[in-house]
C-alpha positions as CSV (number, residue, x, y, z in Angstrom):
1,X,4.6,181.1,77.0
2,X,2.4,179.7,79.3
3,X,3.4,177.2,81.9
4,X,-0.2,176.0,82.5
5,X,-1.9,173.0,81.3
6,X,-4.0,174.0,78.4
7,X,-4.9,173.2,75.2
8,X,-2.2,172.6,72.5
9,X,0.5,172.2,74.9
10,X,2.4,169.0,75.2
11,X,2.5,167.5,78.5
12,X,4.4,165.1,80.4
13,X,2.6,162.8,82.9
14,X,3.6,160.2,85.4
15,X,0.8,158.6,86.6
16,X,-0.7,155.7,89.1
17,X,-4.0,153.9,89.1
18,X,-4.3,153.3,93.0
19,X,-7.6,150.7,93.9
20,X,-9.8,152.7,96.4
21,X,-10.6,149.7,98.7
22,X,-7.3,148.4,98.9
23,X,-5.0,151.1,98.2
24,X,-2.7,149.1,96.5
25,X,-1.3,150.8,93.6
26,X,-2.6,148.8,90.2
27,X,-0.6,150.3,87.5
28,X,2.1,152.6,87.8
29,X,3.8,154.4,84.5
30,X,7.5,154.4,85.5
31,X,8.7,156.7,82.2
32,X,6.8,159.8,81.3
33,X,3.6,159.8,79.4
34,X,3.6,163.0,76.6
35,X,0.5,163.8,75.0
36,X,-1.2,166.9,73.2
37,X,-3.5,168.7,75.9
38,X,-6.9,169.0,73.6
39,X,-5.6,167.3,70.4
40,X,-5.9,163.9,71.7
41,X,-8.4,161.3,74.1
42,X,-4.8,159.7,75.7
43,X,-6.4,160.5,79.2
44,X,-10.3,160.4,80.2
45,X,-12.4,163.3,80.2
46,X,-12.8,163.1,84.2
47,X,-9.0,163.4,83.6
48,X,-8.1,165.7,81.1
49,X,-10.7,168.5,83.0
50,X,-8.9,168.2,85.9
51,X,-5.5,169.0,84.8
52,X,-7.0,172.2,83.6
53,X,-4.6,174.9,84.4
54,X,-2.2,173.3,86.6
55,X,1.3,173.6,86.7
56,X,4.9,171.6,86.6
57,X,4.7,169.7,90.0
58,X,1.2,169.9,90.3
59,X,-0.4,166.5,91.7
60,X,-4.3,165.6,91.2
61,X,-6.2,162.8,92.4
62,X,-9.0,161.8,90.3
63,X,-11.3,159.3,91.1
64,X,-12.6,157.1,87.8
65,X,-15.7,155.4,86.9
66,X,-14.1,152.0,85.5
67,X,-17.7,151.2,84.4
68,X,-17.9,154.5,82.1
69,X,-13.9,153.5,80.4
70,X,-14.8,149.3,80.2
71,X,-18.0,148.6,81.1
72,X,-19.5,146.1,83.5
73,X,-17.4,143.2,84.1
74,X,-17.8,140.0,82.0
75,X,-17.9,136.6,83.8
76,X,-18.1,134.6,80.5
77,X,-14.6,136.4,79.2
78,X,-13.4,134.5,82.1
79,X,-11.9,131.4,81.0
80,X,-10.2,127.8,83.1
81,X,-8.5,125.4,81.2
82,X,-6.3,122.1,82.3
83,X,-2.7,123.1,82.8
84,X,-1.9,120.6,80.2
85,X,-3.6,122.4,77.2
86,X,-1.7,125.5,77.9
87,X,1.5,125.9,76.7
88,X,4.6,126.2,79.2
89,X,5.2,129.9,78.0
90,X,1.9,131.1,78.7
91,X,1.8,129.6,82.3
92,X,2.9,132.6,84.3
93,X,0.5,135.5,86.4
94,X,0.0,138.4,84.6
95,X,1.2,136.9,80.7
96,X,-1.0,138.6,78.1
97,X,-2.3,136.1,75.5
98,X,-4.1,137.1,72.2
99,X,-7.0,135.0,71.3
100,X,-9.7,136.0,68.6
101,X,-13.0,135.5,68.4
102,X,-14.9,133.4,65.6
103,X,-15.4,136.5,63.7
104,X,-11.0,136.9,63.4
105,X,-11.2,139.8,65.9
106,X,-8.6,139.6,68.4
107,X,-8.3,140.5,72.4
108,X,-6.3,140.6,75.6
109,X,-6.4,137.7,77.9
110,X,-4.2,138.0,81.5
111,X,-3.5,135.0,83.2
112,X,-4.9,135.7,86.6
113,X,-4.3,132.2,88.1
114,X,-2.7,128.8,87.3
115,X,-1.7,125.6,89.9
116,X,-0.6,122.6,88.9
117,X,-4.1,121.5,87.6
118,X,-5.6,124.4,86.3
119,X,-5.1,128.5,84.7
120,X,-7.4,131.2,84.3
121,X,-7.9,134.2,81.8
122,X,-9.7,137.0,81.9
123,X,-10.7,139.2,79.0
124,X,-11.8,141.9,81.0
125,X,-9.8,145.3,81.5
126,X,-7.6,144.9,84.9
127,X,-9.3,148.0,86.2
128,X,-13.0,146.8,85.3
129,X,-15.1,146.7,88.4
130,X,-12.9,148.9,90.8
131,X,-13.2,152.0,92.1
132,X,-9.9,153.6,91.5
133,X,-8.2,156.7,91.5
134,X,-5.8,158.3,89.2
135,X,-2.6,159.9,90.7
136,X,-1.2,162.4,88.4
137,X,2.0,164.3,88.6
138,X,3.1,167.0,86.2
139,X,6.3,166.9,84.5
140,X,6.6,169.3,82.2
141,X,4.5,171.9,80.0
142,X,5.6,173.7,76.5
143,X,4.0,174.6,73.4
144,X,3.3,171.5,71.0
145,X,4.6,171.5,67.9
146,X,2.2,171.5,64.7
147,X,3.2,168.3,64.1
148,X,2.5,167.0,67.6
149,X,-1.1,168.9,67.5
150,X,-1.5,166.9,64.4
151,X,-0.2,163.1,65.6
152,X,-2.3,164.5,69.1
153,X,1.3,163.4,70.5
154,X,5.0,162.7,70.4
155,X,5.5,162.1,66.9
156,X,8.0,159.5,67.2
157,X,5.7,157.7,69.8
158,X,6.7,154.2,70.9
159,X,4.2,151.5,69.8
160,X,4.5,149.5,72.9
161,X,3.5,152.8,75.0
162,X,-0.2,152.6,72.9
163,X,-0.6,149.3,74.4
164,X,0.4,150.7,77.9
165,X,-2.5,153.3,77.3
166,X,-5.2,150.8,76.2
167,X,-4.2,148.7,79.1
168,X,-4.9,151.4,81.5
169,X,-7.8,153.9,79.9
């Protein structure tokens, strides 16, 4: 058994997405993150090339092109309302609020700002227009199971962990 990272073995990740200019760390994942190497698009391709025959306790640094994952940022999915049209449970930093468009398709809005007159959304992807770099730390490597090649996973995955993951791709 092979205790390198290739494909058809499950891994388990933690990982940070640290802002280049700043280096404040954006998003941390504070529980591991399994996945099916080669069975699955969990991580990037930058990514997944880079962890490539490393081992348990192996760390990488890879930098991303947030532009290639999201896109160019979006001024117009930028939105400020009056404080008084948004209800109390939304007005906090960082709440997620689902809006959909006029064709019934949802998305993701963060509130990135509110005062006492005003709050801000923002449909764009946290990471859109930074240069960041992924931190990745190997936790463990063992064969998948068939059923894990299959789901590209853990088979029993959490739902809330796919939201994680679209968050931060």
């Amino acid at each position: 058994m092979s205790d390198t990272v290739e494909d058809e073995k499950y891994i388990e990740l933690n990982y940070k997405v640290i802002d280049n200019k700043t280096g404040d760390v954006l998003v941390t994942v504070d529980y591991p993150l399994g996945y099916v190497h080669g069975a699955n698009d969990v991580m990037s391709e930058q990514v997944t090339k880079e962890l490539y025959g490393k081992k348990v306790g192996d760390v990488i640094e890879v930098p991303i092109d947030t532009a290639l994952l999201y896109g160019e940022r979006d001024e117009s999915l930028v939105f400020t309302d009056r404080i008084e049209n948004v209800p109390e449970e939304y007005r906090e930093v960082g709440m997620t609020i689902v809006m959909e468009n006029e064709k019934g398709e949802p998305r993701n809005f963060i509130v990135t700002r509110f005062d006492d007159k005003t709050l801000t959304v923002d449909g764009n992807n946290p990471l859109c227009g930074r240069e960041v770099t992924f931190m990745l730390e190997v936790l463990s490597i063992r064969d998948a199971t068939e059923e894990e090649i299959e789901a590209g996973g853990p088979v029993d995955a959490n739902p809330e962990l796919n939201e994680i993951l679209d968050r931060a791709k």
